[in-house]
N, C-alpha and C positions, 0 to 999 in steps of 0.2 A: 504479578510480574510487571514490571515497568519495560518500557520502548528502550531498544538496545539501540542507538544511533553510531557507534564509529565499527562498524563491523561489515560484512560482506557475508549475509545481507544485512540487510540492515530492517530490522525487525521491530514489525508496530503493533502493540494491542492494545493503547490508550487511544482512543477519540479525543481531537482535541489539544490535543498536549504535545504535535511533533511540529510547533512552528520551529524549536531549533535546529531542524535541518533546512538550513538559509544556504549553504554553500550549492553551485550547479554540480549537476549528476548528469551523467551517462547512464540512463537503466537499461540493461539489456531484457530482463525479464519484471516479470510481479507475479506474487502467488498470494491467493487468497485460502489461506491453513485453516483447514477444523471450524467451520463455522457448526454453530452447537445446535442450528433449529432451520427446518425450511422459511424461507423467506428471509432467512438474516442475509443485510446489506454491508457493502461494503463499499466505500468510496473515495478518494485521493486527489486530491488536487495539486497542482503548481503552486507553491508558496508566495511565490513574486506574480501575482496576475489571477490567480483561480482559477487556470484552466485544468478543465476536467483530463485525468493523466489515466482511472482507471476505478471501473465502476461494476461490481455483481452481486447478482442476490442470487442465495443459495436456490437450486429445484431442490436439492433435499438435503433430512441432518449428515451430516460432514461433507459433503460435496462441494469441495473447494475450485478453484479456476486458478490457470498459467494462462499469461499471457507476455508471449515472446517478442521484443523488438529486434529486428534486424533492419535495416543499422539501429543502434541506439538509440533509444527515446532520450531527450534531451530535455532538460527541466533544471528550475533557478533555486528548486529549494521543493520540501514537502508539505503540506499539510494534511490529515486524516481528519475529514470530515465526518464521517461515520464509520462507526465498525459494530455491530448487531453483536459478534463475538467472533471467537477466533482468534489468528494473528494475519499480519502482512507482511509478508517478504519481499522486499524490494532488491535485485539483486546487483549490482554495479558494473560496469566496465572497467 
């Protein structure tokens, strides 16, 4: 499966491969779906800067993470740094 980028959410399971989302986002949430093994990572950063936007490693196989912004996390673009396996849901304002 390849990263779904114009969609709501906007759906990552390549490492590596999501500098084309360069445009600002509003994220309200992040999910980290179906990781396949304990200890798999997951990581995301700010495209324009690297700052760290959302980061978990599994306690165990599928045990995924929400994480809710209220207000909006606000960010200049994505990159996926790691992803151990799974997907990432990013979800938009």
């Amino acid at each position: 499966m390849a990263n779904a980028l114009n969609g709501n959410p906007i759906v990552l399971d390549t490492a590596g491969a999501t500098s084309e989302v360069t445009h600002p986002l509003a994220i309200t949430a992040i999910k980290y779906d179906a990781p396949g093994a304990l200890g798999a990572v997951c990581s995301l950063h700010d495209a324009n800067g690297g700052a760290l936007l959302f980061e978990h490693t599994a306690a165990a196989q599928h045990s995924g993470a929400l994480m809710v912004f209220a207000p909006p996390l606000h960010a200049k673009g994505l990159y996926l740094t790691t992803l151990a396996s799974g997907k990432l849901l990013v979800y938009q304002a």
